[in-house]
C-alpha positions as CSV (number, residue, x, y, z in Angstrom):
1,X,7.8,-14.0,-20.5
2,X,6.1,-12.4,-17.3
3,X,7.3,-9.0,-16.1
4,X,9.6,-9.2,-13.4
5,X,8.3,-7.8,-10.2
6,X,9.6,-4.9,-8.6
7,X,12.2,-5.4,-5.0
8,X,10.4,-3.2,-3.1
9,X,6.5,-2.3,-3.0
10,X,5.1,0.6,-4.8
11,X,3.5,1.6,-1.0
12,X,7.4,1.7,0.4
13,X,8.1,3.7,-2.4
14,X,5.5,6.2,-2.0
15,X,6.7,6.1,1.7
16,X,10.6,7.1,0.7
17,X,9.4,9.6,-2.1
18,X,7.0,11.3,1.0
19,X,9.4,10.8,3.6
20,X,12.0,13.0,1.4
21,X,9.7,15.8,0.7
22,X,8.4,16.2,3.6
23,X,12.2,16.8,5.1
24,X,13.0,19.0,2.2
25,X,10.1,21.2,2.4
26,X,9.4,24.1,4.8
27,X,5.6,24.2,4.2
28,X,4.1,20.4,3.1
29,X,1.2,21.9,3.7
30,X,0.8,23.8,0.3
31,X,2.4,21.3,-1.8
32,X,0.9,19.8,-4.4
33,X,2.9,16.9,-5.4
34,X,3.2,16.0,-1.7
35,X,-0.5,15.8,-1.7
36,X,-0.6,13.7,-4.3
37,X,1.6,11.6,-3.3
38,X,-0.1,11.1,-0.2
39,X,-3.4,10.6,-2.0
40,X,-1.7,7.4,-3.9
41,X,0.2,6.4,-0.7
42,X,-3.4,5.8,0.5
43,X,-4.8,4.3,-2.7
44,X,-2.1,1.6,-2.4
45,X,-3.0,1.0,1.4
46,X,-6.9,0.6,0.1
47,X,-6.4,-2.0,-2.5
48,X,-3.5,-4.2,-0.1
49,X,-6.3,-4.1,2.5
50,X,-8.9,-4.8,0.3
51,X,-7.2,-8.4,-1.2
52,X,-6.7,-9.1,2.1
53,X,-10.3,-9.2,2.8
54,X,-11.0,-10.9,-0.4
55,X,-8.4,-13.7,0.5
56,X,-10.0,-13.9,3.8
57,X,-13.7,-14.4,2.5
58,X,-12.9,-16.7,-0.2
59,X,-11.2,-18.8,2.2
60,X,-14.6,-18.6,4.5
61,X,-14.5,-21.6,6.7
62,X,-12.5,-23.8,5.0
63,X,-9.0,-21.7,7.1
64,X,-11.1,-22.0,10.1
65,X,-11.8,-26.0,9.5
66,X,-7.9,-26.4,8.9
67,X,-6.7,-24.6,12.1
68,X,-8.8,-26.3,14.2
69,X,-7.8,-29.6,13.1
């Protein structure tokens, strides 16, 4: 049996977890777990951006073809 996935994106979680630290901090600037956070905030971005691409060069002209038509 398959895991079941999670309601809400690991990038909008990263987002809420960043969001609240950044409200309850005074300086965000010398925090290291914010940075972090940040740093996988980013990662996540990367790699959703990156399928996309894949997605969109696999299809190649085959999606182009089919809109046309």
């Amino acid at each position: 049996m398959a895991k079941k996935r999670a309601q809400e994106s690991d990038e909008v979680k990263l987002k809420k977890k960043i969001a609240t630290k950044t409200t309850d901090q005074g300086n965000p600037e010398g925090d290291t777990a914010l940075r972090s956070l940040k740093k996988r905030l980013k990662r996540e971005q990367r790699k959703r951006r990156a399928l996309v691409q894949r997605k969109k060069r696999a299809a190649g002209s085959k999606a182009v073809a089919s809109a046309s038509a």
